[in-house]
N, C-alpha and C positions, 0 to 999 in steps of 0.2 A: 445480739450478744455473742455469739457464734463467731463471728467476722471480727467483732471489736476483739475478742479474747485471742484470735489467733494471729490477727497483727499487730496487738499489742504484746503477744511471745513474740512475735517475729523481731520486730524493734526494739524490744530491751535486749534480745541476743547481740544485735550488733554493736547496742552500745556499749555491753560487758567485754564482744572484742576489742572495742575503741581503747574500754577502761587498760584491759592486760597488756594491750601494743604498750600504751602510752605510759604504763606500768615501770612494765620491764626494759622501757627504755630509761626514765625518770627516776626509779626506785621509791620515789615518796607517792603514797598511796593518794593526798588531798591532792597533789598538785598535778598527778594523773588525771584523778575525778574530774579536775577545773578543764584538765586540756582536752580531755574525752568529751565531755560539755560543749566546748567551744569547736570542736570539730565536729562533733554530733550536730550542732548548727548550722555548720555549712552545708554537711550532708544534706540535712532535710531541707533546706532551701535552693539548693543548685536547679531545679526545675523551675521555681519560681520563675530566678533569675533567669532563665533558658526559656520562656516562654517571655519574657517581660520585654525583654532584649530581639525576641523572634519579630514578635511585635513593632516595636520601637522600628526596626529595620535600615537601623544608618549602618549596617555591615554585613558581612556575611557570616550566620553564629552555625556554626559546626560540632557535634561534640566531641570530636575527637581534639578539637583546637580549645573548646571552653573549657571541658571538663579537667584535664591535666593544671589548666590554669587556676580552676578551682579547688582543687584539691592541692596544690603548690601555696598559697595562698590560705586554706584552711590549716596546714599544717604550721606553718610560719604565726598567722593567728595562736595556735595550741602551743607552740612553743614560747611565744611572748609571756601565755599566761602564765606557762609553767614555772618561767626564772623569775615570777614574785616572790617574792618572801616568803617564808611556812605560817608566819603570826598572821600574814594578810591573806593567805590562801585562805585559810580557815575563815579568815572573816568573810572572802567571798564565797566559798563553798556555800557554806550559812544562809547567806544573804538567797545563792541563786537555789539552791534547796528551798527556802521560803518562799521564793516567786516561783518558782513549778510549782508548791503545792499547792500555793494561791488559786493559780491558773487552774489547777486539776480539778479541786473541790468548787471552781465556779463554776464550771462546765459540768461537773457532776448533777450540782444544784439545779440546771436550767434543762435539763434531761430528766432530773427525777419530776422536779413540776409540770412538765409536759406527761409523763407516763402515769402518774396519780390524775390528770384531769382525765385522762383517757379509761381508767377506773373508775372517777364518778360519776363521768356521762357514759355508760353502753349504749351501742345502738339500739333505738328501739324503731318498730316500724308503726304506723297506726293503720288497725284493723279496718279493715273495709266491708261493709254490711250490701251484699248485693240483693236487689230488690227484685222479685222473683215475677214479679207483676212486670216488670220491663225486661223481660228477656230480650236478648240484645239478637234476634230471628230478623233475618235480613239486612242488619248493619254491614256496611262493607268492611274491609283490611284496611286498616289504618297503615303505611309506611311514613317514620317519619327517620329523613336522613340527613347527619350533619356530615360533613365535611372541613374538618378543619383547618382554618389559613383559607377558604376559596375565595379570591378577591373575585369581586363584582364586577360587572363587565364592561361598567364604561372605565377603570381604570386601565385594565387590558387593551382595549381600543387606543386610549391617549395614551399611556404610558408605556406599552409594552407595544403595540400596534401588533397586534395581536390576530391576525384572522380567523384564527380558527374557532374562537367564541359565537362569531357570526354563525356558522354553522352548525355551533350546539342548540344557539337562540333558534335556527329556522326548525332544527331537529324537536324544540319542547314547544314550539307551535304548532306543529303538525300533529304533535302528539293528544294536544290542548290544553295545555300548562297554561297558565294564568306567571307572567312573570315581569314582578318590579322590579325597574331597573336599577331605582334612586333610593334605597331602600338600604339602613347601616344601623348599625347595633348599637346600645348605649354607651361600651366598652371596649378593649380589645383584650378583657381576660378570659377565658373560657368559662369556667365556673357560673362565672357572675352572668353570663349569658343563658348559659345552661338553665340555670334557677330561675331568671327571667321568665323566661320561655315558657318552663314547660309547669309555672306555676302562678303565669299570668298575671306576677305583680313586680314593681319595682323592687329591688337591693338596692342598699350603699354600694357603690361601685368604686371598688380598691384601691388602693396604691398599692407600687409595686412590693412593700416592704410587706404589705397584709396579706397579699396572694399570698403570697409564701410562707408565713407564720401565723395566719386567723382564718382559714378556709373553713367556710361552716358550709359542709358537704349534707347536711340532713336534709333542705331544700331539695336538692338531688335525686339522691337515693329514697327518697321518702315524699317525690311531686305530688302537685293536686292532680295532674293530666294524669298518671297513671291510675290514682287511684279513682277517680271520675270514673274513667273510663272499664275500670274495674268495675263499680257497681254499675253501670250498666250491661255487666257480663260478657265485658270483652276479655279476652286470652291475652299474656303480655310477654313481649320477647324482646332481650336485649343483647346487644354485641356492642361491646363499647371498649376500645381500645384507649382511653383515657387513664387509666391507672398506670402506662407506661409511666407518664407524664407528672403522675399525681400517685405516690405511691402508698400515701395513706390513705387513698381513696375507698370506703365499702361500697359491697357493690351492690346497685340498686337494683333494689325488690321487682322479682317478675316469678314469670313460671317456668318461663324458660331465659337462661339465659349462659354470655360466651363473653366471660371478662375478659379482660386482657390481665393475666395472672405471672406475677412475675416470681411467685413462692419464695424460694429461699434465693440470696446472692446470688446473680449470676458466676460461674467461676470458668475462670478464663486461663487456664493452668492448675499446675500443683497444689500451688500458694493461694495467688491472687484470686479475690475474687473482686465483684466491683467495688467493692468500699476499698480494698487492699491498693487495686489500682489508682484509685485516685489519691492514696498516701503515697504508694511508691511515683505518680507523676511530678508530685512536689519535689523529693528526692535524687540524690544522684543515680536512682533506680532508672533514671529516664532515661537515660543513654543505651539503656539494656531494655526496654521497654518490648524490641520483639520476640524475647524469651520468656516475658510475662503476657504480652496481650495477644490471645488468638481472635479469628474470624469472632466476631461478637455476635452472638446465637440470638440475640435481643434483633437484632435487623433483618433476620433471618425470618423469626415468629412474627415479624409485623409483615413483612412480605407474602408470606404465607397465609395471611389472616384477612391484609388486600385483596390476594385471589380468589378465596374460598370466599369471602361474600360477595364475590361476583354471583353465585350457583347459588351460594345459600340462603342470601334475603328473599329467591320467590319460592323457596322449598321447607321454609321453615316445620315439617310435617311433625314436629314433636307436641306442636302447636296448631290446637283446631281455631277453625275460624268460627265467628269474628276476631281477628284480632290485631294488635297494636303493638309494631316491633319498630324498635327503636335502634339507630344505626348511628355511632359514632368513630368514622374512621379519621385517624392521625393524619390525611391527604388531603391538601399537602404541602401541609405541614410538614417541616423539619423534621426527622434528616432529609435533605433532599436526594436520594439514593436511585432515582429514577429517571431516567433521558424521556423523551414525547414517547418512544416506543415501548416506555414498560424496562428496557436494560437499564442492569443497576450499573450504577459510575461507580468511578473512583473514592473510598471515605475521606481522601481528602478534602473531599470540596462539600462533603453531608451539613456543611455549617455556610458555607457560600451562598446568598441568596442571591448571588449569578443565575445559579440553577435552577432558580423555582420553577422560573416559563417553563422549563422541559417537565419538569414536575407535576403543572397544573395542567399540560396536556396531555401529558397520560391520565391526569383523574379525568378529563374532560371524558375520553374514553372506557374509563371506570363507570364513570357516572352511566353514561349512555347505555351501557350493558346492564346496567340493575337495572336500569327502566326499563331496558326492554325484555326480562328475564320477569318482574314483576307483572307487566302488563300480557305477555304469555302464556303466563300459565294461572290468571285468575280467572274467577269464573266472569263470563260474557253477561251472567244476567246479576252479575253483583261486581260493576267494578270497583277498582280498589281506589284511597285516596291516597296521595303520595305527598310530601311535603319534602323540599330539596331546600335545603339550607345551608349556609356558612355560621358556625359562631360568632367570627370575626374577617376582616379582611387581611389583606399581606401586612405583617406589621413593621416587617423590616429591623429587626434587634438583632444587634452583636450579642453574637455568646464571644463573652470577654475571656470564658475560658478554654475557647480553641484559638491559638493565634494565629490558624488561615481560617477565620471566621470572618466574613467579609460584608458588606450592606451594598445598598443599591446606592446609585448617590440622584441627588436630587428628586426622591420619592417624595410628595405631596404628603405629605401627613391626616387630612380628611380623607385619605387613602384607605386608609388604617382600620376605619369601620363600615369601609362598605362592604357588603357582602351581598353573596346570594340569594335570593327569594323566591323561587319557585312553589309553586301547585296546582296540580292536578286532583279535581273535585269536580266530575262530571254530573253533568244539571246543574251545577253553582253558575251563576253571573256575577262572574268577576268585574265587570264594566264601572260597578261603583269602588273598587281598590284602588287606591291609589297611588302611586309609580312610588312614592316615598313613603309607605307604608311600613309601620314600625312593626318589628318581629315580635314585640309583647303580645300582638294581636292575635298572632299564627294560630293558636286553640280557641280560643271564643270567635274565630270565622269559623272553624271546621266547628263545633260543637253548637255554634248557632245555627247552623247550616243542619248536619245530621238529626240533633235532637231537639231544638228552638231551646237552646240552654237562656239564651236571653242575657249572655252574658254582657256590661256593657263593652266597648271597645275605648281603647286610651290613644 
């Protein structure tokens, strides 16, 4: 509310300058109103058009060449309106006063029934009864690690010819990783994998309109693995950079745990903060956009949050063992902000999945470090169990709203959910897994394996 109140001062200010220009040039106040209106329109759509037209790319779009043309053009607009008549001003005044408030009060209405359902469901979490007869004395550390976006490694091989995967595969051989190669998700939405997983039963698996507007995150934050594994008396830690992505997201129940916390608006200047910004990018505000938008402190905390669990997934000391820490990092995934070495690139190209391969081998390098950072400092006569996952594979989507947002071309589409399968479960025999082994499966192996949970397998 915060945000919406102060650009919505922000933007009735300028349209009462629009109203006084057009005023004191016009002298009739309705036919002001109409021209302030119809030039208020251009205003707030000249980025559209500036982004549409980037896009499109039959020219070369400039704003010092669009913008003058668009404001030439909005005012010729405003002036047309103005030389109506006063009898039919009034009538369109009227007219477009009735469709704004239309518009206001529908948008009103679809905002309030989303914050009243948000009122009659609170989060609740369900208690967990740990059973004092199974003390969880000698269970090893559970690591379970996602990685998101890590395409699977025969794509990399054929499509990217990629060698350097070769070398993570000999790297979690030697280690004695158990790792399917043919092995892909039901989906390519996070969420929906997420819940999968880590509660060992099928979801309806989305359309793209449902991700986005019917996310039922209590699967989640509220798994049957965590809470399992609770009454067996295991300790539970999370780092989960997913709420960048998901900003409704609560965050799931542990003892210890390192959301990725986005608090209030980021604010990116005086004014703007990110809701601010992405009104004023529709805007003729765009042309001016580098006295509103600084270094975005949001790429900043994800990079920051990369390194540090390098160190901090095998040091979790807030957190006694046995226990079950759970790792979801945004890599690498989008923004692609990262070359093979770990330097951040250009923001231009944070939406280009040019970039990924540099991206996915720096994680290759990520990855390699927490295993070997876990596997160092456990104890020798408990080792630990590690599961290396992808949610999903490269999925390849245009964000439609950056216009150097770029795709791969000729990507495979059964691309899309291959993923990574890794484990490490020492004394397990893996021999009977098999290469195409569905990730529902990942906790009823480990929990049949540690405790004879006897779960079936699907």
């Amino acid at each position: 509310m915060p945000s919406l109140i102060r650009m919505l001062a922000f933007f009735t200010l300028i349209a009462m300058v629009f109203f006084v220009l057009f005023w004191i040039c016009i002298k009739q106040p309705i036919a002001a109103a109409n021209a302030a209106f119809v030039f208020f329109v251009f205003f707030n759509t000249y980025g559209i058009a500036y982004a549409y037209l980037l896009k499109l790319d039959f020219f070369q779009v400039e704003h010092y060449t669009l913008l003058p043309f668009f404001i030439l053009l909005a005012i010729y607009a405003s002036w047309l309106v103005a030389k109506i008549p006063a009898t039919h001003s009034i009538l369109i005044w009227k007219g477009l006063t009735f469709i704004v408030g239309m518009l206001v009060i529908f948008n009103i209405a679809k905002i309030a029934s989303v914050e009243i359902k948000k009122l009659l469901k609170p989060i609740t979490y369900t208690s967990v009864k740990v059973d004092p007869n199974s003390a969880a004395k000698g269970y090893p550390d559970i690591y379970y690690i996602i990685l998101d976006e890590f395409s699977g490694f025969e794509p990399m091989r054929k499509y990217w010819h990629n060698q350097k995967v070769d070398g993570f595969v000999k790297f979690l051989k030697s280690k004695g990783f158990f790792i399917a190669e043919q092995s892909h998700g039901s989906s390519i939405w996070s969420i929906h994998q997420m819940i999968t997983r880590l509660n060992y039963q099928e979801y309806p698996s989305p359309g793209p309109k449902d991700r986005a507007i019917n996310i039922n995150f209590e699967p989640l934050y509220n798994n049957k693995v965590m809470r399992y594994l609770k009454s067996r008396g295991y300790a539970t830690a999370v780092f989960n950079e997913m709420p960048w992505k998901f900003k409704a997201m609560p965050p799931i129940i542990a003892d210890y745990s390192i959301n990725y916390k986005r608090g209030t608006m980021i604010d990116f200047g005086v004014l703007f903060d990110e809701f601010g910004v992405l009104l004023a990018d529709n805007s003729m505000l765009r042309a001016f956009s580098k006295f509103y938008i600084a270094k975005d402190p949001e790429y900043i905390k994800h990079k920051n949050m990369i390194f540090n669990m390098v160190n901090k997934i095998a040091a979790v000391n807030e957190v006694a063992s046995p226990k079950f820490v759970y790792v979801h990092l945004l890599l690498p995934h989008d923004p692609f902000m990262f070359d093979q070495k770990g330097n951040m690139i250009d923001q231009i190209f944070y939406d280009n999945w040019n970039y990924y391969l540099g991206q996915y081998n720096f994680t290759l390098d990520i990855a390699k470090k927490m295993i070997e950072n876990i596997l160092a400092t456990s104890d020798p006569k408990r080792h630990p169990v590690i599961i290396l996952q992808s949610d999903h594979g490269c999925r390849n989507i245009l964000n439609k709203q950056n216009p150097k947002s770029a795709i791969l071309d000729n990507f495979p589409p059964e691309y899309r959910t291959h993923i990574l399968f890794t484990l490490y479960m020492p004394g397990y025999d893996a021999s009977g897994l098999a290469q195409d082994i569905n990730p529902i499966n990942t906790f009823p192996i480990v929990f049949n394996y540690l405790f004879a949970a006897n779960i079936p397998l699907k």
